[in-house]
KEKE-3310 file (N, C-alpha, C; in steps of 0.2 Angstrom, whole numbers, plus 5000, padded with zeros to 4 digits):
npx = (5053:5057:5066:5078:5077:5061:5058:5060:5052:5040:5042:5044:5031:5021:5024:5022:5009:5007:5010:5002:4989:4994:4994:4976:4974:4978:4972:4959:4960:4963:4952:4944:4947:4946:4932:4929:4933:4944:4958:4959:4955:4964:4968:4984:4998:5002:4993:4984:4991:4991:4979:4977:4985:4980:4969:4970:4974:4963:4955:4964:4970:4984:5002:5016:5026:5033:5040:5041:5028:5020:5013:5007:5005:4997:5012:5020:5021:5031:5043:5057:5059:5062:5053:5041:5025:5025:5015:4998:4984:4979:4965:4959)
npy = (4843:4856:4873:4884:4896:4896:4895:4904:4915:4910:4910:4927:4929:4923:4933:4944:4943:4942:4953:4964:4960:4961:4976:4979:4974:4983:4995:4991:4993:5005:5010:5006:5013:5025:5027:5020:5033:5034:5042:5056:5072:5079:5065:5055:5054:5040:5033:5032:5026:5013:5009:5007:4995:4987:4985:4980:4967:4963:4963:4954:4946:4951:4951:4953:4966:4972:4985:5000:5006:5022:5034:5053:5069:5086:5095:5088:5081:5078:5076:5066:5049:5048:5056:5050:5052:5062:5074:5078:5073:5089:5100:5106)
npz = (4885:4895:4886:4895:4890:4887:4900:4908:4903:4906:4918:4919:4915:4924:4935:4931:4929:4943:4949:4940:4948:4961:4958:4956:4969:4979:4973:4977:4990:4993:4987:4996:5008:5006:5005:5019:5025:5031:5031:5037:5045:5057:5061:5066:5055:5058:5065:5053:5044:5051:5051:5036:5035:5044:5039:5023:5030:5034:5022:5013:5019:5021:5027:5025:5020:5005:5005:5014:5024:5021:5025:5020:5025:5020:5026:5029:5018:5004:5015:5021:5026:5040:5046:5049:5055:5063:5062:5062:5050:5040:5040:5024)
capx = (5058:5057:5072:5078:5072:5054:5056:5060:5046:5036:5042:5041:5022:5017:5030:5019:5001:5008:5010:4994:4985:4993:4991:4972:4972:4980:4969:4953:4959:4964:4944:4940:4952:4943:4922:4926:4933:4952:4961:4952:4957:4966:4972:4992:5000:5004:4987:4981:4996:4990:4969:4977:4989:4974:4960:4973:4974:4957:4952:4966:4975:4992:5005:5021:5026:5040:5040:5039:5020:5021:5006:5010:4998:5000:5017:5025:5023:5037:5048:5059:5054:5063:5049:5034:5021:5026:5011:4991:4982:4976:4960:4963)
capy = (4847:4866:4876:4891:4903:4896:4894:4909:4915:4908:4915:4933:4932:4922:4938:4950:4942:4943:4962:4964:4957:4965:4982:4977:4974:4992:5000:4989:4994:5013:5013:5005:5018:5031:5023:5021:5038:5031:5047:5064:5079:5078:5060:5055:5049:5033:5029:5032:5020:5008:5007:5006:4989:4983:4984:4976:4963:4959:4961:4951:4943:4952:4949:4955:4969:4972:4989:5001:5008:5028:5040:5060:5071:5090:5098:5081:5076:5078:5073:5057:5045:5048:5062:5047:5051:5067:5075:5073:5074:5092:5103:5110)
capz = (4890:4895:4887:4899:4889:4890:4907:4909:4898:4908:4926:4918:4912:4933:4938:4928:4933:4950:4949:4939:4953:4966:4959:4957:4977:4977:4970:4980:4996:4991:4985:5002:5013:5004:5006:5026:5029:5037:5030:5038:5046:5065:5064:5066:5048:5059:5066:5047:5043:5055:5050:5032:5037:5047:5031:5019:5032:5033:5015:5006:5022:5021:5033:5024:5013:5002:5006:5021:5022:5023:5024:5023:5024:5021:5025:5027:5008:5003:5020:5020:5027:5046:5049:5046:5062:5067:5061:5062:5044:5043:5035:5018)
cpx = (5057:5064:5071:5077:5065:5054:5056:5055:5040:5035:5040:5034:5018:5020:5025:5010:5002:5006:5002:4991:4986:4989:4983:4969:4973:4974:4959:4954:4960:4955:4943:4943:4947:4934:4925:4930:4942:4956:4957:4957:4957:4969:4978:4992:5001:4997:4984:4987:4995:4983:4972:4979:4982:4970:4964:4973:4968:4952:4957:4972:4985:4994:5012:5020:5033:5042:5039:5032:5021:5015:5010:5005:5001:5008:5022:5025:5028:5044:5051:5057:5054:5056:5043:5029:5019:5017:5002:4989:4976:4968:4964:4958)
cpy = (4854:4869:4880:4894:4901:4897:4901:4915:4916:4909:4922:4935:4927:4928:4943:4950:4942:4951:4967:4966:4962:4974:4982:4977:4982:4995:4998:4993:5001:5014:5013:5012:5026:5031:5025:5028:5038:5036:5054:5066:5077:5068:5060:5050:5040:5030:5028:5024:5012:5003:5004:4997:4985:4979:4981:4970:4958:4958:4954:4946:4943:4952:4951:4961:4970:4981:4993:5007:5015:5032:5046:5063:5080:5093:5092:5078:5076:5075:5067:5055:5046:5051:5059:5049:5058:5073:5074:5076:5080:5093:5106:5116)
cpz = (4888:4891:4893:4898:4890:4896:4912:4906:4905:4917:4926:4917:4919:4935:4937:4928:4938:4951:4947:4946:4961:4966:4959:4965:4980:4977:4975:4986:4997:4990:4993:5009:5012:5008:5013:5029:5033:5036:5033:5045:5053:5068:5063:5059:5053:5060:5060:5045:5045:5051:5042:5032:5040:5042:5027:5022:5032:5027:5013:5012:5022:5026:5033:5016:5010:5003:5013:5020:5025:5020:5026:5019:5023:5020:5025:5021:5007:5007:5018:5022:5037:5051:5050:5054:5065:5066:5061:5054:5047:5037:5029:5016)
residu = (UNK:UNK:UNK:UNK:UNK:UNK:UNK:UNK:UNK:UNK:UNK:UNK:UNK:UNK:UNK:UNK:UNK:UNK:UNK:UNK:UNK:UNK:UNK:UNK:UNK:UNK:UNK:UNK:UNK:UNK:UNK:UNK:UNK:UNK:UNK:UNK:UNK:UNK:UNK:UNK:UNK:UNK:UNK:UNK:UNK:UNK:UNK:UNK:UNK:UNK:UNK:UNK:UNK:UNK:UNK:UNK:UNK:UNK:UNK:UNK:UNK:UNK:UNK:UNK:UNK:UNK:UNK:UNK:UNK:UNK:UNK:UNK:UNK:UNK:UNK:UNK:UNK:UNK:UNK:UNK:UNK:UNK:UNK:UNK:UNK:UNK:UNK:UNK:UNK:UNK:UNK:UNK)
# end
């Protein structure tokens, strides 16, 4: 028989190779975003938002996220979040 702290134990360390994992996907589709060019100069932070959501889709099958996906480029770094689109990604 399990206690509740092993079992607990044992939710924390699936919890903490879940996260792993994801940042790992993170990190694959951030390379890939980079490789095909999806962030560049005169497109809108949403259309960049969109091509991102897309490619995660079709690399790793994502369908939900636990967050809201927000690209800023430029003058908008810093903005909250109401501002997300207003912008196209410029030259530097």
């Amino acid at each position: 028989m399990t206690t509740a702290a092993e079992g607990n134990a044992i939710d924390e360390r699936q919890r903490a190779a879940r996260l792993v994992a994801a940042e790992e996907q993170a990190e694959a589709l951030f390379a890939e975003v980079e490789r095909r060019g999806l962030v560049a100069p005169g497109e809108r932070e949403t259309v960049v938002s969109d091509r991102v959501r897309d490619l995660g889709a079709a690399m790793f099958g994502t369908d939900r996220h636990w967050h809201k996906r927000v690209v800023r480029a430029g003058p908008n770094t810093l903005l909250p979040y109401q501002g997300v689109g207003k912008v196209a990604v410029s030259r530097r």
